[in-house]
C-alpha positions as CSV (number, residue, x, y, z in Angstrom):
1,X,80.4,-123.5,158.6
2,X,76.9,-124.4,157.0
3,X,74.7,-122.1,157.1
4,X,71.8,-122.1,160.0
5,X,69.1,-123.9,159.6
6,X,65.5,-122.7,159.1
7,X,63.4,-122.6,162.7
8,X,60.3,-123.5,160.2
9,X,62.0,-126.6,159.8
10,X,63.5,-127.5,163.5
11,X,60.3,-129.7,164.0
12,X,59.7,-133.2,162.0
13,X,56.5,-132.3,160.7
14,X,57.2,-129.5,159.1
15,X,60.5,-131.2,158.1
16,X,58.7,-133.9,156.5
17,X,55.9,-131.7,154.5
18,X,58.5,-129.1,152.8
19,X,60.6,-131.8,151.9
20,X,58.0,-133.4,149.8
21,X,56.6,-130.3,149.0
22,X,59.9,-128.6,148.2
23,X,62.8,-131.4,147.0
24,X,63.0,-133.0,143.5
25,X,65.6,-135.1,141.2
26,X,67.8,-134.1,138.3
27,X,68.9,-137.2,136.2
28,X,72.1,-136.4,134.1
29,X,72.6,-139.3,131.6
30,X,75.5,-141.7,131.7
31,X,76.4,-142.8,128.2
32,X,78.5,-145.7,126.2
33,X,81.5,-143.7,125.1
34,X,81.6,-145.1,122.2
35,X,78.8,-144.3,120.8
36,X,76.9,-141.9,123.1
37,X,73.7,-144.0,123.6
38,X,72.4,-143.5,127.2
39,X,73.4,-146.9,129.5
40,X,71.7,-144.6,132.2
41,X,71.1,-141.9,134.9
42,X,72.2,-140.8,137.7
43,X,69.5,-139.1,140.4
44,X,70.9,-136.0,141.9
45,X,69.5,-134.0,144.1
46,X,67.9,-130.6,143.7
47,X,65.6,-128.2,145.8
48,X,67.6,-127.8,149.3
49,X,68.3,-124.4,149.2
50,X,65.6,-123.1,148.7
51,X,64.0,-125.4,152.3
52,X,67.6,-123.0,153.4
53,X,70.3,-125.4,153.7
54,X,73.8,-124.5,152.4
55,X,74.4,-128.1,151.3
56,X,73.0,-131.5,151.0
57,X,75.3,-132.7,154.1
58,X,73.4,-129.8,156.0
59,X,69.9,-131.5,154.6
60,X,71.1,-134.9,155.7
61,X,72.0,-133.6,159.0
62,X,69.5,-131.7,159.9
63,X,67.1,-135.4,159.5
64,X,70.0,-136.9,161.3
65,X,69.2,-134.5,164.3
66,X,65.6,-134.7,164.1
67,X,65.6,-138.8,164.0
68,X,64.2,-138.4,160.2
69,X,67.2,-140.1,158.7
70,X,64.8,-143.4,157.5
71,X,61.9,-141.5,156.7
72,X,63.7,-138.7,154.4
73,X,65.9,-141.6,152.8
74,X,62.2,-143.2,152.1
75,X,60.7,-139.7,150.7
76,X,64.0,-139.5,148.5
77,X,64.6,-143.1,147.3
78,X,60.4,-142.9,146.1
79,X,61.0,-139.4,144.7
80,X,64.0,-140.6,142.6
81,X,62.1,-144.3,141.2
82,X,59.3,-142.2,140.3
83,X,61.4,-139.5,138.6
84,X,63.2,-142.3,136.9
85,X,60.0,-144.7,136.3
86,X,58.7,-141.6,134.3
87,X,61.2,-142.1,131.3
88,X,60.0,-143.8,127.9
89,X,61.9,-147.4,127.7
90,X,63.2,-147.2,131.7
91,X,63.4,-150.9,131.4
92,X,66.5,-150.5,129.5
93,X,68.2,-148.3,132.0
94,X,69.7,-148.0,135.2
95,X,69.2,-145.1,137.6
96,X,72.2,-144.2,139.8
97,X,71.3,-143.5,143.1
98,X,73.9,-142.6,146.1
99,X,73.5,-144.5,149.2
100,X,72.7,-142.1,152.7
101,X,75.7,-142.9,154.6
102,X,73.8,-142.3,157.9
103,X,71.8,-144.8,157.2
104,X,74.8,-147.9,156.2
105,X,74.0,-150.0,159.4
106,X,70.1,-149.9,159.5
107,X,69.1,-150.0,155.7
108,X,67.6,-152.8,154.8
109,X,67.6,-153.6,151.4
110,X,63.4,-154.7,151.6
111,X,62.6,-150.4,151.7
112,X,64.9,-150.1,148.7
113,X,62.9,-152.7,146.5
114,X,60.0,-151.3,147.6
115,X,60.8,-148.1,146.0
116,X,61.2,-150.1,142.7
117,X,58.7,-152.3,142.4
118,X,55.9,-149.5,143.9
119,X,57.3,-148.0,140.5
120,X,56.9,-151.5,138.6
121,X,60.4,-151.2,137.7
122,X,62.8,-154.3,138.2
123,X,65.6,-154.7,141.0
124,X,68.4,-154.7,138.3
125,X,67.3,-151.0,136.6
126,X,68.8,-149.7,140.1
127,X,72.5,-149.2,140.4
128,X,73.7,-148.2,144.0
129,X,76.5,-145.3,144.7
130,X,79.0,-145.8,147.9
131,X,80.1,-142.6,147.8
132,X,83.8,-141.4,149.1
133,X,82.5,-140.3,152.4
134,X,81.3,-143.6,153.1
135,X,84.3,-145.0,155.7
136,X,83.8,-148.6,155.3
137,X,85.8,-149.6,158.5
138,X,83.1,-147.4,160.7
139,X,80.5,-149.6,159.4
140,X,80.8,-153.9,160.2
141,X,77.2,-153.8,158.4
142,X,78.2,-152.4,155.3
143,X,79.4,-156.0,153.9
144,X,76.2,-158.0,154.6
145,X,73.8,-155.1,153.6
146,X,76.0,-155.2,150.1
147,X,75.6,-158.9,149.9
148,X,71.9,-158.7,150.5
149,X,71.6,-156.2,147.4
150,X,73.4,-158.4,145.6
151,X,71.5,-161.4,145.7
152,X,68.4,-159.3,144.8
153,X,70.1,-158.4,141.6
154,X,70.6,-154.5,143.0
155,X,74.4,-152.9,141.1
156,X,76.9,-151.5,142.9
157,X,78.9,-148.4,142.0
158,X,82.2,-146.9,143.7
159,X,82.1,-143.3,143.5
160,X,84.7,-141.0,143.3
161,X,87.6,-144.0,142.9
162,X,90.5,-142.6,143.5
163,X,89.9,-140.5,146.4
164,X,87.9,-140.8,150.1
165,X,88.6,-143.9,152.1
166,X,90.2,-147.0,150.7
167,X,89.2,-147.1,147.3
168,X,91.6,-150.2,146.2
169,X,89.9,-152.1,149.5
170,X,86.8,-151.4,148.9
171,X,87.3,-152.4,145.5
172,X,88.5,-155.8,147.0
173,X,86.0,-156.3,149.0
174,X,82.4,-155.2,147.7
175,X,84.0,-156.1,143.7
176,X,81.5,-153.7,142.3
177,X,80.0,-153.8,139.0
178,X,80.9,-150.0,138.3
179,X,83.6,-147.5,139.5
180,X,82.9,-144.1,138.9
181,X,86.7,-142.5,138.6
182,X,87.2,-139.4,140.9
183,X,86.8,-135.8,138.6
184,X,90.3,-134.6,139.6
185,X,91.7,-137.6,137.6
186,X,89.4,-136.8,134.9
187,X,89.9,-132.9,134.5
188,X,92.3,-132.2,132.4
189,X,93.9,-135.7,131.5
190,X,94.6,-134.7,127.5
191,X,97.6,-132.9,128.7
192,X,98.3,-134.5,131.8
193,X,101.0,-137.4,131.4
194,X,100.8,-138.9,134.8
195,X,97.0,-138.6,135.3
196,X,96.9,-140.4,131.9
197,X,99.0,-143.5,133.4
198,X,96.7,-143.2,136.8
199,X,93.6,-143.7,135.2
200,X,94.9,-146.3,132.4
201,X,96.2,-148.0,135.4
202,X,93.2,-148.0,137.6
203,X,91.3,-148.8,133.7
204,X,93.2,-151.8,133.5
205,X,92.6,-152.9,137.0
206,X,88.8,-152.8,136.8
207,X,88.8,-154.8,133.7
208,X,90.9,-157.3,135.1
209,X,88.2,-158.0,137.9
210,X,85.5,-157.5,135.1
211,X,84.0,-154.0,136.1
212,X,82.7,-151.0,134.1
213,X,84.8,-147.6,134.6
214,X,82.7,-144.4,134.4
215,X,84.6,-141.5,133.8
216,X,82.7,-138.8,135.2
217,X,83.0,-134.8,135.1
218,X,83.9,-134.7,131.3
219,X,83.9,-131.0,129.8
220,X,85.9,-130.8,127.4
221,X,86.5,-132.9,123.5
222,X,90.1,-133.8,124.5
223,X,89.2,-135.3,128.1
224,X,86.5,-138.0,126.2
225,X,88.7,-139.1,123.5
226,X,91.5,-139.7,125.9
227,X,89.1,-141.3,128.3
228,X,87.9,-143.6,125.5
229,X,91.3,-143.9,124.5
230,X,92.6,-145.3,127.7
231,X,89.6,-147.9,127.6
232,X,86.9,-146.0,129.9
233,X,83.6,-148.0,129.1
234,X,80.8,-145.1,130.3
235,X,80.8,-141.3,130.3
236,X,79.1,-138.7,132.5
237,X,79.8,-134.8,131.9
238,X,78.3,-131.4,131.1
239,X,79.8,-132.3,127.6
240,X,77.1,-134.5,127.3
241,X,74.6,-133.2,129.0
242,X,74.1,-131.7,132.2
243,X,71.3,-132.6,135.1
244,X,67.9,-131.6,133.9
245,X,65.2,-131.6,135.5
246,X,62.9,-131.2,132.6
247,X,62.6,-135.5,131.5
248,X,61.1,-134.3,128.0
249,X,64.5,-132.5,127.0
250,X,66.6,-135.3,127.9
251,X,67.6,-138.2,124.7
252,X,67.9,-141.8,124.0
253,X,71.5,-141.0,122.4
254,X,74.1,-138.0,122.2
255,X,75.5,-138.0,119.1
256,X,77.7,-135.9,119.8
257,X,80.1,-138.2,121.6
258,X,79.9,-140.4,118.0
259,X,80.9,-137.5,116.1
260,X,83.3,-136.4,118.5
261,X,85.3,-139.8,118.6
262,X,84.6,-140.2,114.4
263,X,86.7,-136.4,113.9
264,X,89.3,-137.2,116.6
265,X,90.1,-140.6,114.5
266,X,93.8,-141.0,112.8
267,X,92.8,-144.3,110.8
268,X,90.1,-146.2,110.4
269,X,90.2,-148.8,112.4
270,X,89.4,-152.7,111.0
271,X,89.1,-154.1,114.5
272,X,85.4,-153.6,114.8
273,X,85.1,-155.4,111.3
274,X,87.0,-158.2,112.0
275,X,85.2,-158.8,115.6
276,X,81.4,-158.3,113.8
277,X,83.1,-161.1,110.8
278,X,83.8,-163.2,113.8
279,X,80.9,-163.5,116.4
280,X,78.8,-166.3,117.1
281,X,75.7,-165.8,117.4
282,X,74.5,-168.5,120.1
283,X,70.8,-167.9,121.1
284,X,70.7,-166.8,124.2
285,X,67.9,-167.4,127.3
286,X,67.1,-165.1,129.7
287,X,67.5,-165.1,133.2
288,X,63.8,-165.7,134.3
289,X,63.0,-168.4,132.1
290,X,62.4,-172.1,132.9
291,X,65.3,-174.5,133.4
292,X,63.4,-176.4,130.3
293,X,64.1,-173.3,127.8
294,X,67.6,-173.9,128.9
295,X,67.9,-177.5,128.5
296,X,65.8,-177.0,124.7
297,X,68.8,-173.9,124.1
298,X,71.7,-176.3,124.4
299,X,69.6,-179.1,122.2
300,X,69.1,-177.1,119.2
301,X,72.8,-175.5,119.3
302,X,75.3,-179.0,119.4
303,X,78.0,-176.9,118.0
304,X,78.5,-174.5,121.0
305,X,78.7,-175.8,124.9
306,X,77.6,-172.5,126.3
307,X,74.3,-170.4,126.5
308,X,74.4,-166.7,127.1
309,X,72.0,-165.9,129.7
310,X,70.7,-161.6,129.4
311,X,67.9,-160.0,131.7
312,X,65.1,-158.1,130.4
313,X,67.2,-155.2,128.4
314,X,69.2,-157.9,126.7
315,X,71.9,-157.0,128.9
316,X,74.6,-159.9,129.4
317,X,74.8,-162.0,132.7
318,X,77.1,-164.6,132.1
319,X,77.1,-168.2,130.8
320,X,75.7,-171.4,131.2
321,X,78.1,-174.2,130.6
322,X,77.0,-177.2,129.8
323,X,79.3,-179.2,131.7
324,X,77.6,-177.8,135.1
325,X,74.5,-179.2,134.2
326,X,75.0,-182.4,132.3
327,X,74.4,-184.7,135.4
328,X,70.9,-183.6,134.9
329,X,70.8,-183.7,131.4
330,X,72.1,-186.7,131.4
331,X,71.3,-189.2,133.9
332,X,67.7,-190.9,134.3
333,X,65.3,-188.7,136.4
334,X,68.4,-185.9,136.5
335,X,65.9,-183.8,133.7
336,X,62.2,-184.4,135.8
337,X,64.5,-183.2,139.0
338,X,65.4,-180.1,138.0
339,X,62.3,-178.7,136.6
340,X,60.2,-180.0,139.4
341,X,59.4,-177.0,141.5
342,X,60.2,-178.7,144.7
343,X,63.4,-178.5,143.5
344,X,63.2,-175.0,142.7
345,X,66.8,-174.5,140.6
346,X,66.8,-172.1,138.5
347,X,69.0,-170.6,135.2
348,X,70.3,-168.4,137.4
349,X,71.8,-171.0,139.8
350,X,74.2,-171.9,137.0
351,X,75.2,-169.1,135.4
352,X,79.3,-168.4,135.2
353,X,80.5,-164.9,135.2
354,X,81.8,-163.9,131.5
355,X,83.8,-160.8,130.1
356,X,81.9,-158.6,128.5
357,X,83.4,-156.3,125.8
358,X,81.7,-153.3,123.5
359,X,81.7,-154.1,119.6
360,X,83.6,-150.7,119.2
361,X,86.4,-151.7,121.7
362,X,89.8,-153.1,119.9
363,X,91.1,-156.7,119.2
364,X,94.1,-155.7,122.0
365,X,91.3,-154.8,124.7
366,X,88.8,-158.5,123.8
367,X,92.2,-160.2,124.5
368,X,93.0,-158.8,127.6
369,X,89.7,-159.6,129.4
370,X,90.0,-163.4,127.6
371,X,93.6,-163.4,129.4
372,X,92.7,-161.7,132.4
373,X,89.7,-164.1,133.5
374,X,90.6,-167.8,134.2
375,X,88.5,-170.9,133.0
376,X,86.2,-168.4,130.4
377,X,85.3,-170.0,127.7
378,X,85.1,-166.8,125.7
379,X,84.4,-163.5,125.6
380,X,80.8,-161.6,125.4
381,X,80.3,-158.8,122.9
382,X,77.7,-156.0,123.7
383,X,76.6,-152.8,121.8
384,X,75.5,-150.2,124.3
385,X,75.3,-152.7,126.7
386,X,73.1,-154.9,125.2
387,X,74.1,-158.8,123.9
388,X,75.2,-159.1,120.2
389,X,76.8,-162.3,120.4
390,X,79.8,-164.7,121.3
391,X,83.6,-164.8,120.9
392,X,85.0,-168.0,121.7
393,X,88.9,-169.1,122.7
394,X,89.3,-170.5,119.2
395,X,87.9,-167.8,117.3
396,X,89.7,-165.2,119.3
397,X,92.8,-166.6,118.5
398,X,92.3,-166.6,114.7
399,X,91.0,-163.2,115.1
400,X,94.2,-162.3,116.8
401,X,96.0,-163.7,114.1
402,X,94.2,-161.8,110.8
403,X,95.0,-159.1,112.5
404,X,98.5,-159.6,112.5
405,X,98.5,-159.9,109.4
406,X,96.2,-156.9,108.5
407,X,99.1,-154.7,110.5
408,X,101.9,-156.2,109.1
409,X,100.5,-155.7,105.7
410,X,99.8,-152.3,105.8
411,X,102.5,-151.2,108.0
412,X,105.5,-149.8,106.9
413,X,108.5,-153.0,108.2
414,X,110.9,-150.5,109.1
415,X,109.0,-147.3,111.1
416,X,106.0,-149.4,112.3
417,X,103.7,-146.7,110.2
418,X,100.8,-147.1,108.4
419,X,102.2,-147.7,105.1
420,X,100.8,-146.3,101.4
421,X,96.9,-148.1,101.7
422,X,96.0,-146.8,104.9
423,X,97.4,-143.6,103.2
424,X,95.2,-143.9,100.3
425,X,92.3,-144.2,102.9
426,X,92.8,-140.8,104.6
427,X,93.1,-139.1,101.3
428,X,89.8,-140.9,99.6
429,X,88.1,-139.7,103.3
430,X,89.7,-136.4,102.8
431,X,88.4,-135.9,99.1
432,X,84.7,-137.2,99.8
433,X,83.9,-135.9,102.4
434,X,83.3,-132.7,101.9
435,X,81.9,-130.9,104.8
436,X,85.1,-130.9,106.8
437,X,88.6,-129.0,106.5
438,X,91.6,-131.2,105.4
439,X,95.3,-130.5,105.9
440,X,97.5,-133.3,104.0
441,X,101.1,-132.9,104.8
442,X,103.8,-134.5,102.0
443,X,107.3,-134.7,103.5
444,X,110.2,-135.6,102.4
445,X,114.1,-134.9,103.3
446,X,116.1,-132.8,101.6
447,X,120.1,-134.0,100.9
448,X,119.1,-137.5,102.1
449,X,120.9,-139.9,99.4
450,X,124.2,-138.0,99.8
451,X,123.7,-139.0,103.2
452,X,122.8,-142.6,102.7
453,X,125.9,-142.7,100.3
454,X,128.4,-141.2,102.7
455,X,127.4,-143.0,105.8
456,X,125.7,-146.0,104.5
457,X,122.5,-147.4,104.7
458,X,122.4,-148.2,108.3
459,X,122.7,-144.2,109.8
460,X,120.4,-143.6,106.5
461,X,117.7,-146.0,108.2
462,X,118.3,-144.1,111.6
463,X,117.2,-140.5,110.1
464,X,114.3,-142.3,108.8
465,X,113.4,-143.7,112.2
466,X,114.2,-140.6,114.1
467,X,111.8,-138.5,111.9
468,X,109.1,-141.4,112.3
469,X,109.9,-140.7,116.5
470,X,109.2,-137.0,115.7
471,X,106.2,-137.6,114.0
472,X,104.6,-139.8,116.4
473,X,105.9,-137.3,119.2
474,X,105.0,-134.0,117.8
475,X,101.8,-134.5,115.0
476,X,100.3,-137.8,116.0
477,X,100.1,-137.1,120.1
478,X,97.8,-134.1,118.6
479,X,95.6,-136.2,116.5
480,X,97.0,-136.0,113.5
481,X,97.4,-139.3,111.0
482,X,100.7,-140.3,110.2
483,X,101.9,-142.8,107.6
484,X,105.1,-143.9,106.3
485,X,104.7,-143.7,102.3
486,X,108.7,-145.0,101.8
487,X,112.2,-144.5,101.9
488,X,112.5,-140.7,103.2
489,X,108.5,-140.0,101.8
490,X,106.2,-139.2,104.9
491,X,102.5,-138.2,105.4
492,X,100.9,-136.9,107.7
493,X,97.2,-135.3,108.1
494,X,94.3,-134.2,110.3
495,X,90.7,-132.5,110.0
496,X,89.1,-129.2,111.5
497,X,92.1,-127.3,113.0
498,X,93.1,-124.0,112.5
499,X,95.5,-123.0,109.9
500,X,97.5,-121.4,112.6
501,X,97.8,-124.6,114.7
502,X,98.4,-126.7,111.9
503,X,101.3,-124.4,110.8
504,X,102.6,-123.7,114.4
505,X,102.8,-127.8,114.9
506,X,104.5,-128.6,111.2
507,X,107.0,-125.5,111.6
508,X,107.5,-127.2,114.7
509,X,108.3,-130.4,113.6
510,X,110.7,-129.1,111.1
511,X,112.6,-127.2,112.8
512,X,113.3,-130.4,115.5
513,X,114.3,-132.7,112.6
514,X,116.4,-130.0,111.3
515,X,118.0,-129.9,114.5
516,X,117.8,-133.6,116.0
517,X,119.3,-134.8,112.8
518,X,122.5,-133.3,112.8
519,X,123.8,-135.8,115.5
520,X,123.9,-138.2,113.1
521,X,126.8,-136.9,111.5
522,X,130.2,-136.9,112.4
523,X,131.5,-134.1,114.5
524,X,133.6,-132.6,111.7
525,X,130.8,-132.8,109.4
526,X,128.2,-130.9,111.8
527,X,130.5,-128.6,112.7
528,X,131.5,-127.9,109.0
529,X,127.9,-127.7,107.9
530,X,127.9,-129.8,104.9
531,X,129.6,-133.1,103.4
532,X,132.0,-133.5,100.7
533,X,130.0,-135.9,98.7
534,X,128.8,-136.6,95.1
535,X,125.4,-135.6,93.8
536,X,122.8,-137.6,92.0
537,X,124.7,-136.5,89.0
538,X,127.9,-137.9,90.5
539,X,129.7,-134.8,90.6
540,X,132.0,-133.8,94.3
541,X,130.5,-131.0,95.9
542,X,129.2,-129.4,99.4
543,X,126.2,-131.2,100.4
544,X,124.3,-129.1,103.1
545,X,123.4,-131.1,106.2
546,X,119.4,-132.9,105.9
547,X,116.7,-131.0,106.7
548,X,112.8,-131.8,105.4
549,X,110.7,-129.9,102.8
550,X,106.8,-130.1,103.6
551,X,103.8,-129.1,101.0
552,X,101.0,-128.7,103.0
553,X,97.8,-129.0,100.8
554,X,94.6,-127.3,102.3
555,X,91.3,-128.9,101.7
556,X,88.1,-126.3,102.3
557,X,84.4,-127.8,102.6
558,X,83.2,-127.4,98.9
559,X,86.9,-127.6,97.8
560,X,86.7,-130.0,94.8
561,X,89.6,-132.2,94.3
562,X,87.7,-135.4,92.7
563,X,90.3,-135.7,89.6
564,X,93.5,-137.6,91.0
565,X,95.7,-136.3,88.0
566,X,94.9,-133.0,89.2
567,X,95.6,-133.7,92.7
568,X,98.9,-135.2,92.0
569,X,100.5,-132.2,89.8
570,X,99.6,-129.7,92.5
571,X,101.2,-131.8,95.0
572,X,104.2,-132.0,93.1
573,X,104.2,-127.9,92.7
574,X,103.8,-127.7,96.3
575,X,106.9,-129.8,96.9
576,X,108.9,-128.5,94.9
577,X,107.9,-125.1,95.6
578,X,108.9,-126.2,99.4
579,X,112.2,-127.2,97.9
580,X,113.3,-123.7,97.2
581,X,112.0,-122.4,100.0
582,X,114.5,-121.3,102.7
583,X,112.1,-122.7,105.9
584,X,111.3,-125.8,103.1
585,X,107.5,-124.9,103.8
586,X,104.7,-124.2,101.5
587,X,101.0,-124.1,101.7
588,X,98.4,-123.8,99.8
589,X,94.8,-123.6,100.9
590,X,92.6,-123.1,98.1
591,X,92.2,-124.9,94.5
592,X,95.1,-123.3,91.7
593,X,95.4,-120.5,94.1
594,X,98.6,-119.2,95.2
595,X,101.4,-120.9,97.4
596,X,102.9,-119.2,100.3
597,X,105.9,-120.4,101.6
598,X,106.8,-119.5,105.5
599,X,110.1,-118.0,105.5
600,X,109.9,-118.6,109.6
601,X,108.0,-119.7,112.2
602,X,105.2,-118.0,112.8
603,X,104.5,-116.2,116.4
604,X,102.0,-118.1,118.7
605,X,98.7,-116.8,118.0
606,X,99.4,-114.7,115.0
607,X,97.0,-114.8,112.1
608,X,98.8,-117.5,109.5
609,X,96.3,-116.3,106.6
């Protein structure tokens, strides 16, 4: 039950007066999530209770009752603009505002452009919110009045997808330019298997109708990388930031979302140099110029048969193609006809819809929105939103194809790991930059080539891929880098963990191989607990079953470790030291210091050091 509310406020006057008097706007910034530069903000309301409403509903309510619905929706939709308007550079935002629901079958879309030009802002900064308690099937009106925004160039958002009334429906029906996904899917998706594959589902569905996913409610490090991960575009959070009310605290870019995504990284990926090495960069027009800046676009540029068309923040639109439009190009008064303002067409009358991909995004994710859009002659590529160039069908393909060849080249053929030159990477990362704690894991199996010569190369070849499984399964789902440096020589590594975790997760891992590998022998074998085969010296003896030996190198900010030589022989201490040690692992975590060897798994939570 809501509270009661106020008598001062049970007549419209008063209403009216404390709510201007009394209400104002947070904005909480919605950011790329790549990057963490602001796309925009989203208007939420603050001041209610303390006119003495338990809620907003009760707020809304209370207008309802008084037949204020219109004129608070007014008060608020100014309030908002204004708050919004008051930003440096708003031209290059949007402000997300939700939609009254009581008002869904009057509104009419001439009040809401009113609020945004009295704040000499344009109808595309605005990006409308259906909310979840919005039941589309109550209101016949809803379709028209969302039709009507869109030919003003207004956005649409669905909030909370994924909950409230007919999400997929709506999303049928209104194809909105952003969903916004519902915070129960969010919370807690790093270690939440099947509200990972919801959400990457649901991701893969927007993109396929060429809309923006928001993931919204992010508090914690794990739940934006996995977002970005899964292929969110936009994040929302107290992560970033929360609402503030105070505009002068609030920032063009949170860098913290950069640095974020740059620590969580297991390789450094060449995608984003391969797309920048392959866009065009057509000269674009913008949507409000003449049909004759068009017509001089597609003159000077013979080589490419489309023009991008962006608004005022350089933000994509679409395409122009210049097979719509060569009729009046081409025929004898087509050219006078189209620029005479009788005629009145416009750039905006030809303009194709497009795909539109971030810079930062992978090769994998610019083909599926080429595939996933028929008759596109390409695909757009944005930076925080805002135009950089053009991809075309033909230059996707070859881009496809380098990096083919990139993987294949520095994969390992029989694991599928990143072979010995991404390795070297990681370790030149790890020994520059110094400011950051490094772990670099050296693997290798102990008793292997009695194996391989007792069994043969084939089971061989499966221990190799069944520690590759466990690496992927128990390091790399954590964040660590793996790499395959050859035949039974592994690497792994990661950055700014805790000694404890990092030993809990290696102990881990050894102990699983030790045990997952013994069904690779022959039941006699296993249950014998050794082979009778030769050594390297080719002498018969006991052979104890595999297991893997791991020197685990820690690298401390200010650790210097710039002489390779150096590097190398205490590597090959450390495995050797791990060798002879009964758990087969050593660490050691500060330059020519000691080596300590763990003789067995340490307790959760106990002090490793």
């Amino acid at each position: 039950m809501h509270a009661p509310h106020p008598p001062k406020l049970d007549d419209a006057k008063s209403f009216i007066r404390q709510a201007r008097d009394t209400l104002t706007y947070a904005l909480q910034p919605i950011v790329n999530i790549h990057t963490g530069s602001v796309f925009g903000y989203e208007a939420l309301l603050r001041g209610w209770e303390g006119l003495g409403f338990a809620s907003i509903h009760s707020l809304l309510h209370q207008a309802q009752r008084l037949n204020l619905s219109s004129a608070l929706d007014d008060i608020l939709g100014t309030l908002a603009v204004s708050r919004f308007a008051a930003l440096p550079n708003t031209y290059r935002y949007r402000l997300f505002f939700n939609l009254d629901p009581h008002l869904i079958d009057s509104h009419h879309g001439q009040q809401v452009l009113d609020w945004i030009r009295q704040a000499g802002l344009r109808p595309d900064n605005l990006c409308l919110e259906l909310s979840k308690s919005v039941d589309h099937s109550l209101h016949p009106a809803l379709g028209s009045m969302i039709a009507g925004y869109r030919r003003e160039r207004l956005h649409l958002v669905i909030d909370d997808f994924g909950d409230g009334h007919s999400g997929l429906r709506r999303l049928y029906e209104y194809l909105p330019d952003h969903v916004k996904l519902d915070r129960f899917l969010i919370q807690g998706i790093d270690t939440d298997r099947r509200k990972r594959s919801i959400v990457a589902n649901a991701v893969q569905l927007a993109h396929q109708l060429n809309i923006q996913v928001i993931a919204k409610g992010i508090e914690t490090e794990g739940e934006l990388v996995t977002c970005r991960e899964i292929g969110c575009d936009l994040a929302q959070g107290y992560l970033i930031a929360p609402p503030k009310i105070d505009l002068d605290s609030l920032l063009p870019d949170y860098t913290l979302v950069a640095e974020i995504h740059r620590c969580s990284q297991r390789e450094q990926s060449s995608d984003q140099r391969l797309i920048e090495s392959s866009l065009e960069p057509i000269p674009p027009v913008r949507i409000d110029d003449g049909i004759a800046r068009l017509f001089e676009a597609l003159r000077r540029d013979k080589e490419h048969h489309v023009v991008p068309v962006l608004d005022q923040a350089d933000r994509p639109l679409g395409l122009v193609h210049e097979a719509d439009i060569k009729d009046y190009i081409y025929s004898t008064y087509g050219r006078d006809l189209i620029v005479n303002r009788a005629f009145a067409r416009q750039i905006g009358d030809f303009v194709r819809p497009c795909p539109q991909v971030d810079i930062h995004e992978s090769i994998d994710r610019l083909l599926q929105a080429y595939t996933m859009v028929s008759e596109t002659a390409g695909v757009l590529i944005t930076r925080d939103g805002r135009y950089q160039g053009f991809i075309s069908a033909t230059s996707l393909l070859k881009l496809v194809q380098q990096k083919n060849l990139a993987i294949a080249r520095d994969q390992n053929p029989l694991t599928k790991l990143p072979g010995n030159n991404p390795i070297h990477r990681y370790v030149s990362q790890a020994l520059s930059e110094r400011d950051h704690r490094w772990y670099l894991a050296y693997i290798d199996f102990d008793n292997f080539k009695a194996f391989n010569d007792y069994y043969g190369f084939r089971r061989g070849d499966r221990a190799i891929q069944l520690f590759a499984d466990l690496l992927r399964t128990e390091l790399e789902r954590h964040g660590w880098f793996v790499g395959h440096i050859g035949g039974d020589d592994f690497f792994a590594g990661i950055q700014d963990l805790s000694l404890v975790n990092v030993l809990e997760q290696l102990q881990r891992l050894v102990e699983k191989f030790r045990i997952d590998v013994q069904s690779l022998y022959d039941s006699a074998d296993r249950e014998r607990g050794h082979l009778l085969a030769k050594d390297r010296y080719g002498q018969l003896r006991e052979m104890p079953l595999m297991r893997c030996s791991l020197a685990l190198l820690e690298i401390r900010p200010g650790d210097d470790y710039s002489d390779g030589d150096e590097l190398g022989r205490t590597i090959a201490e450390l495995k050797h030291a791990a060798k002879q040690s009964p758990s087969g692992l050593v660490f050691q975590h500060e330059p020519n210091g000691p080596v300590h060897a763990m003789p067995n798994p340490a307790p959760a939570g106990s002090d490793a050091r």
